[in-house]
N, CA, C, O and CB atoms as a CASP TS submission, in Angstrom:
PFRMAT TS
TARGET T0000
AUTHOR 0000-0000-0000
METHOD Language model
MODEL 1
PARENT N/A
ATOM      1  N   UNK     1      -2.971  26.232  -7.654  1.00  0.00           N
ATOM      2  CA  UNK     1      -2.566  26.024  -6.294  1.00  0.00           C
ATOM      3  C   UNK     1      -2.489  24.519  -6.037  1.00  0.00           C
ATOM      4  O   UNK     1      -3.501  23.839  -6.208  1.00  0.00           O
ATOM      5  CB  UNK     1      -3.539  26.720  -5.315  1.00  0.00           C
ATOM      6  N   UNK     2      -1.284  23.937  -5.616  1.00  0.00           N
ATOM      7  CA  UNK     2      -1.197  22.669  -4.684  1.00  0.00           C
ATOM      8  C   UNK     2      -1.118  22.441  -3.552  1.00  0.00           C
ATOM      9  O   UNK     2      -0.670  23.407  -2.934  1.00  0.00           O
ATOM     10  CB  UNK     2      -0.478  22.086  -4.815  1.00  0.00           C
ATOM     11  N   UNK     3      -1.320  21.683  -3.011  1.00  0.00           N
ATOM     12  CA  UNK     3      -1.153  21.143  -1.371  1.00  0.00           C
ATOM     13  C   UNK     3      -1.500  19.568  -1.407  1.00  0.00           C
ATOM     14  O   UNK     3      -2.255  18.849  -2.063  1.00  0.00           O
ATOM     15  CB  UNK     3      -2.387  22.015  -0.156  1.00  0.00           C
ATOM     16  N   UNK     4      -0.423  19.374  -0.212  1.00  0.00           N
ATOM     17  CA  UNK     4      -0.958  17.953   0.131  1.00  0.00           C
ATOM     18  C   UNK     4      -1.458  17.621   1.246  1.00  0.00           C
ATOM     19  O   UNK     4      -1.213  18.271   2.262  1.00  0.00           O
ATOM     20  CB  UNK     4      -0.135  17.078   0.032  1.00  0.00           C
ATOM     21  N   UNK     5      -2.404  16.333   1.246  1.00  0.00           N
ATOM     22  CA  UNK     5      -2.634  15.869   2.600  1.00  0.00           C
ATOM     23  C   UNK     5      -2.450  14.483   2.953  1.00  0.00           C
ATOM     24  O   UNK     5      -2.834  13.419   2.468  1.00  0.00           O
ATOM     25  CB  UNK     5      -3.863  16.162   2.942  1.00  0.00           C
ATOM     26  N   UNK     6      -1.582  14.894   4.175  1.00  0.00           N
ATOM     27  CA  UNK     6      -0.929  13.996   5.233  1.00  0.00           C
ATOM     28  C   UNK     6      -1.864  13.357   6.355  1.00  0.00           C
ATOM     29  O   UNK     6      -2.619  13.956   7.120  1.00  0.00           O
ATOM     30  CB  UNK     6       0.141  14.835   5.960  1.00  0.00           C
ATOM     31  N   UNK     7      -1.671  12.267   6.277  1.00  0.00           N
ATOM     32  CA  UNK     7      -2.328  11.492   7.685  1.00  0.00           C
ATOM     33  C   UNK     7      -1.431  10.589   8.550  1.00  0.00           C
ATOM     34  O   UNK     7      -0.684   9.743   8.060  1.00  0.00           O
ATOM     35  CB  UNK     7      -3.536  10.473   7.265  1.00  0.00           C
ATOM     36  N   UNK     8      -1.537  10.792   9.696  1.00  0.00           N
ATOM     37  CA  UNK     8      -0.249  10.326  11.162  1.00  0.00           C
ATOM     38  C   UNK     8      -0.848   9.360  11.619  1.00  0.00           C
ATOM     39  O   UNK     8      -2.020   9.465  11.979  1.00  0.00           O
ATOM     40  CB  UNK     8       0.105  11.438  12.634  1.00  0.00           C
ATOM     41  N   UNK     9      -0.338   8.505  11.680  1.00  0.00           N
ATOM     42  CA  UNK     9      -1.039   7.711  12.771  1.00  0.00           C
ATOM     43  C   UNK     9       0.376   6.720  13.271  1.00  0.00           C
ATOM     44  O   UNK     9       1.363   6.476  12.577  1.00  0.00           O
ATOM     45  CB  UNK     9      -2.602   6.692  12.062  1.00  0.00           C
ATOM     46  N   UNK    10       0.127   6.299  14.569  1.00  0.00           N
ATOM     47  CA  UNK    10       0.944   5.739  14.992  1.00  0.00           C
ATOM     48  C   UNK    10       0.820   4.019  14.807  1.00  0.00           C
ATOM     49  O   UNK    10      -0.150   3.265  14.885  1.00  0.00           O
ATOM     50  CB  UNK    10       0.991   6.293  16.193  1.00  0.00           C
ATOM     51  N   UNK    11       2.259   3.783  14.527  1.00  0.00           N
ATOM     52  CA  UNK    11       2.539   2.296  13.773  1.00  0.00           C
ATOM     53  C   UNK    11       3.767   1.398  14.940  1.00  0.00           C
ATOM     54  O   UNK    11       4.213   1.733  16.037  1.00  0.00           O
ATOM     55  CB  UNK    11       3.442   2.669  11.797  1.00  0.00           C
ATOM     56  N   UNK    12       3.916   0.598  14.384  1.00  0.00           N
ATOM     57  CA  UNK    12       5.017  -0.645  15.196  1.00  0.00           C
ATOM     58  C   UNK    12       5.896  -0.586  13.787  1.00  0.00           C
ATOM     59  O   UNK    12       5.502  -0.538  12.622  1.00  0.00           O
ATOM     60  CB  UNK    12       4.172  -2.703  15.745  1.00  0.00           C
ATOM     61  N   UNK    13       7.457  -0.613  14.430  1.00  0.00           N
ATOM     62  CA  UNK    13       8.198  -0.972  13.508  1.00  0.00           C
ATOM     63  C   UNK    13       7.696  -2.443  12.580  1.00  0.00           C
ATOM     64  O   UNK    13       8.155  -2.683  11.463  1.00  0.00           O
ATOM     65  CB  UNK    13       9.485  -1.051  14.227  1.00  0.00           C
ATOM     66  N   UNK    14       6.801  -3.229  13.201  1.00  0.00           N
ATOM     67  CA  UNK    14       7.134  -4.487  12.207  1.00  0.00           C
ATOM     68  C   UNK    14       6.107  -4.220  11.292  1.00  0.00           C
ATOM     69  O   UNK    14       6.121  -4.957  10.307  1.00  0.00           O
ATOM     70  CB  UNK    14       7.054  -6.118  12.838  1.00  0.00           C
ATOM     71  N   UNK    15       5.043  -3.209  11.345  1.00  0.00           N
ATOM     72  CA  UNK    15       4.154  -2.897   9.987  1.00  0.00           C
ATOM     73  C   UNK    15       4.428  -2.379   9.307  1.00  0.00           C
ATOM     74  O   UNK    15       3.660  -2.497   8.353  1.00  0.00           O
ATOM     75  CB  UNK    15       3.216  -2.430   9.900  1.00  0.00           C
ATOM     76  N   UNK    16       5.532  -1.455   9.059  1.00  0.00           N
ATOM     77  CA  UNK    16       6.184  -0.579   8.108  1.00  0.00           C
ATOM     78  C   UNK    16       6.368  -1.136   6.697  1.00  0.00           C
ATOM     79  O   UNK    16       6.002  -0.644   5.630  1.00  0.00           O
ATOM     80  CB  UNK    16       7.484  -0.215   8.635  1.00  0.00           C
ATOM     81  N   UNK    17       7.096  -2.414   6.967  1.00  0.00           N
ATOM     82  CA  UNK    17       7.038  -2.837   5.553  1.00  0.00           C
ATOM     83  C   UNK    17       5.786  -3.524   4.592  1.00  0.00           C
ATOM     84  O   UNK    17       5.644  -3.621   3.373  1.00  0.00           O
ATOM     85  CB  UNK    17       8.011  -3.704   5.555  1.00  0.00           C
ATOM     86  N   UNK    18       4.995  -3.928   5.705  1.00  0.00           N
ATOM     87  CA  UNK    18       3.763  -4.539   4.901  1.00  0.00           C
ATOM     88  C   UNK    18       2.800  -3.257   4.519  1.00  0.00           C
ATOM     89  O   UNK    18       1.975  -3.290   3.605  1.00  0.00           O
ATOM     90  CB  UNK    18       2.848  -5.756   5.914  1.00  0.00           C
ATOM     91  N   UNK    19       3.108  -1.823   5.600  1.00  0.00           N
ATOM     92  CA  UNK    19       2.749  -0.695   4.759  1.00  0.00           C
ATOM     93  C   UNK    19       3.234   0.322   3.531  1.00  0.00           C
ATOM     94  O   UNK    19       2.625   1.132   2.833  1.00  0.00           O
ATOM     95  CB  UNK    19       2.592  -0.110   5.476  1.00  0.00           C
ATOM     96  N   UNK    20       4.550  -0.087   3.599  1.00  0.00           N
ATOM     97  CA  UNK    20       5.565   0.563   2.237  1.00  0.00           C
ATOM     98  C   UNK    20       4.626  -0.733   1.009  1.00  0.00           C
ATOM     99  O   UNK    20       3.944  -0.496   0.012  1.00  0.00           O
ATOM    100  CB  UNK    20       8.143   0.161   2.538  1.00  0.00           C
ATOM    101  N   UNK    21       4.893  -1.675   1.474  1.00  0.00           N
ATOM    102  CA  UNK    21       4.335  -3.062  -0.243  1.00  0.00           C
ATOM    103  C   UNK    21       2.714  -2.490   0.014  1.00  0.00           C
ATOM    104  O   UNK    21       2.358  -1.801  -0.942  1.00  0.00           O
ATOM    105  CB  UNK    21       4.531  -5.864   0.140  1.00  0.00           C
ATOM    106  N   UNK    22       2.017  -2.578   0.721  1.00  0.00           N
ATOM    107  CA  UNK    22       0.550  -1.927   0.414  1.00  0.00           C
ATOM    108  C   UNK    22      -0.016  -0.959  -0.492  1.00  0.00           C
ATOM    109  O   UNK    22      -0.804  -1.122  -1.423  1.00  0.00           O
ATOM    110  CB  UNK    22       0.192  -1.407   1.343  1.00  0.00           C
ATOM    111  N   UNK    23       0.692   0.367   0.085  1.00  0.00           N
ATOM    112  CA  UNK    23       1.133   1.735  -0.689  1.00  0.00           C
ATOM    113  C   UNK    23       1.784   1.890  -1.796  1.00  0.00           C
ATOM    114  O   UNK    23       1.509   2.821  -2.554  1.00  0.00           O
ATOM    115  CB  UNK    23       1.845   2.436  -0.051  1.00  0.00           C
ATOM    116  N   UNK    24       2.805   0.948  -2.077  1.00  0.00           N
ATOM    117  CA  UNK    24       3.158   1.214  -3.443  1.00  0.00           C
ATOM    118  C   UNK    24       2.681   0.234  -4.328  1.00  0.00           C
ATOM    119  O   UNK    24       2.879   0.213  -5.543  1.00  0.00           O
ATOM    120  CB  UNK    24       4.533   1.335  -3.612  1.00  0.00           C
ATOM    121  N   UNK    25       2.004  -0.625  -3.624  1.00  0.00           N
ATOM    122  CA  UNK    25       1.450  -1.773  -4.611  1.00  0.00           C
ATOM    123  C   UNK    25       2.426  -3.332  -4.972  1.00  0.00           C
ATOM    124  O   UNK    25       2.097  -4.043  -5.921  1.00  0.00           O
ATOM    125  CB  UNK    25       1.264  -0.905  -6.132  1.00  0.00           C
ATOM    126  N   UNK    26       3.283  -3.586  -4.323  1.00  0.00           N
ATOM    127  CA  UNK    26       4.544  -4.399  -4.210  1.00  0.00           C
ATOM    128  C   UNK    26       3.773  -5.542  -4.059  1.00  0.00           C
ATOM    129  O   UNK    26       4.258  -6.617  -4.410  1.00  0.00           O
ATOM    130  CB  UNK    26       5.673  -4.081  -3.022  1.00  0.00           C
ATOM    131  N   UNK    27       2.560  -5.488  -3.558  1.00  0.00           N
ATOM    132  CA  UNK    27       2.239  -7.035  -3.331  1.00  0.00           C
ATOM    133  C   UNK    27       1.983  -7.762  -4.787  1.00  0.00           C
ATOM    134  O   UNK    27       1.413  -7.423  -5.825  1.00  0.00           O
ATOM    135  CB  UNK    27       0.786  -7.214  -2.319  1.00  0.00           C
ATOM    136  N   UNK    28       2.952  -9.365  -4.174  1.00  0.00           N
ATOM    137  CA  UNK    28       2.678 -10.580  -5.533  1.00  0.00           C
ATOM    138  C   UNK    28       1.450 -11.316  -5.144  1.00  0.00           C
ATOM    139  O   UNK    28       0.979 -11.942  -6.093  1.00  0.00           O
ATOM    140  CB  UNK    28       4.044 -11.907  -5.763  1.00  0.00           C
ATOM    141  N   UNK    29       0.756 -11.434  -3.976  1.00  0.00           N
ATOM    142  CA  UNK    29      -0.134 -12.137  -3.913  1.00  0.00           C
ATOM    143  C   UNK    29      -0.889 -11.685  -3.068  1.00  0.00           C
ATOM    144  O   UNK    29      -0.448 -11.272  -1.996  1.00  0.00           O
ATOM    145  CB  UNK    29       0.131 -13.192  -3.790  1.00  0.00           C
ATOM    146  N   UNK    30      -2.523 -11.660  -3.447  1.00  0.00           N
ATOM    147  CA  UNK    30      -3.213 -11.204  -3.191  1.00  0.00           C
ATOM    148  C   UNK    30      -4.257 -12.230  -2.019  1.00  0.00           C
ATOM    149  O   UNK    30      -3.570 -13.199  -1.698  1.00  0.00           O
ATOM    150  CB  UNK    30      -3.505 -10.707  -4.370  1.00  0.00           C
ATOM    151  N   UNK    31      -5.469 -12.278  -1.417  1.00  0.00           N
ATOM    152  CA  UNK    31      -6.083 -13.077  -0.813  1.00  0.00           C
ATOM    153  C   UNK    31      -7.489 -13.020  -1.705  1.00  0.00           C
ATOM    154  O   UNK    31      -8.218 -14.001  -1.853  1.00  0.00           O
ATOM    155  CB  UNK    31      -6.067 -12.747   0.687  1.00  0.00           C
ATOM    156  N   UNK    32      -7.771 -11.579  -2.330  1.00  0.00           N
ATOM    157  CA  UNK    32      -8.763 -11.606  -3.092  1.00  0.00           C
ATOM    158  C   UNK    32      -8.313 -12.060  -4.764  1.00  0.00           C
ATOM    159  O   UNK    32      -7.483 -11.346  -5.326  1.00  0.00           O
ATOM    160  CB  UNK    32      -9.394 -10.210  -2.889  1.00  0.00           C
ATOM    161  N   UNK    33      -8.795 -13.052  -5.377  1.00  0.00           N
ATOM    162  CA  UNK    33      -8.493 -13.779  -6.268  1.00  0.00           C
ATOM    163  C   UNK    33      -8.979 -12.754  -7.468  1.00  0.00           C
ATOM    164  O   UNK    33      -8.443 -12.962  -8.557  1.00  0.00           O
ATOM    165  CB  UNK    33      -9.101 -15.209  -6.101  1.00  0.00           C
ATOM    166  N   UNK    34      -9.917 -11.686  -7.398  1.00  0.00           N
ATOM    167  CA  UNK    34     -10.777 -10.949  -8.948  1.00  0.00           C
ATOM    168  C   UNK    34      -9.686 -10.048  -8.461  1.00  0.00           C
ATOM    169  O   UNK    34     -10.456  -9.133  -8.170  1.00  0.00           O
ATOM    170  CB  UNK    34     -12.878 -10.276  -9.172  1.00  0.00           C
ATOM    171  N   UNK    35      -8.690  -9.643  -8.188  1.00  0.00           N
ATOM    172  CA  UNK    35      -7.319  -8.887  -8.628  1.00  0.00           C
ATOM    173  C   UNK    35      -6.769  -9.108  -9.480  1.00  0.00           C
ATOM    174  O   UNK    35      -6.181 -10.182  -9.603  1.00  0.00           O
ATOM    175  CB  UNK    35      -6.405  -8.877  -7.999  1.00  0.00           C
ATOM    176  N   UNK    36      -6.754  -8.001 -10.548  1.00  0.00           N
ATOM    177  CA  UNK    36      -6.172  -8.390 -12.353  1.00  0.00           C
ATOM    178  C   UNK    36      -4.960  -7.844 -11.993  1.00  0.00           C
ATOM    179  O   UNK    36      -4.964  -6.639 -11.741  1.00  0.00           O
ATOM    180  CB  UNK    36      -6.988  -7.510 -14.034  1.00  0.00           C
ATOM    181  N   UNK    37      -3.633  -8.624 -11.887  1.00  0.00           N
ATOM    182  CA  UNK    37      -2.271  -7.292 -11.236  1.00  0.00           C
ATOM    183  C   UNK    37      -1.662  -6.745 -12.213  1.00  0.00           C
ATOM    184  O   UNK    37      -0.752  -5.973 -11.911  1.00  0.00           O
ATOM    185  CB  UNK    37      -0.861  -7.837 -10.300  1.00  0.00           C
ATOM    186  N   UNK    38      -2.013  -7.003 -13.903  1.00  0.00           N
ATOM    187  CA  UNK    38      -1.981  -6.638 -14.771  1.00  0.00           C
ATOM    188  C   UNK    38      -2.599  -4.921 -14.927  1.00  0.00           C
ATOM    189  O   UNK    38      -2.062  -4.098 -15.669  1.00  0.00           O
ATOM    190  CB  UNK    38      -2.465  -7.676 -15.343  1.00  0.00           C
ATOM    191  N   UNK    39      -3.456  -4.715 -14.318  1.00  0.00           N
ATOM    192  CA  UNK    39      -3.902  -3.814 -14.228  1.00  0.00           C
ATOM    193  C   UNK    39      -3.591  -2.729 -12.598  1.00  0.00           C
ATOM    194  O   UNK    39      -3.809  -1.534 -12.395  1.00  0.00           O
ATOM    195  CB  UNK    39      -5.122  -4.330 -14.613  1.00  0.00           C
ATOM    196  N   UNK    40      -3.203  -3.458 -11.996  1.00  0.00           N
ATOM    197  CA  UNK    40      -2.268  -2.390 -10.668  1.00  0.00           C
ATOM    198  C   UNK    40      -0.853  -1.870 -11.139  1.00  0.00           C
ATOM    199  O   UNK    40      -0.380  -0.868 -10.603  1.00  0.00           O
ATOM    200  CB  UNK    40      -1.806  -3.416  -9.062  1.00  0.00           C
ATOM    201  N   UNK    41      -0.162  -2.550 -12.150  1.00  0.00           N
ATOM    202  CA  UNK    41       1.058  -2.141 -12.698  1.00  0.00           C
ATOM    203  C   UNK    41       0.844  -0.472 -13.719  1.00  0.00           C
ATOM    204  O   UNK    41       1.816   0.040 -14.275  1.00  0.00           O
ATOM    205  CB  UNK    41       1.578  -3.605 -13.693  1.00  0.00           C
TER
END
């Protein structure tokens, strides 16, 4: 058996994209420096 779970929450158009690069991992630069991005790929 599968299922998924969904969570709603309400957003502003201008966070969408810094939440699409979050979620898929798109970010080139990080603020925390012990991020290996070698290892998020």
């Amino acid at each position: 058996m599968s299922y998924a779970i969904m969570r709603m929450e309400k957003r502003n158009a201008g966070n969408i994209v810094g939440m699409f690069k979050h979620n898929e991992r798109k970010n080139e630069n990080y603020s925390n420096e012990d991020i290996n991005i070698e290892e998020i790929s």
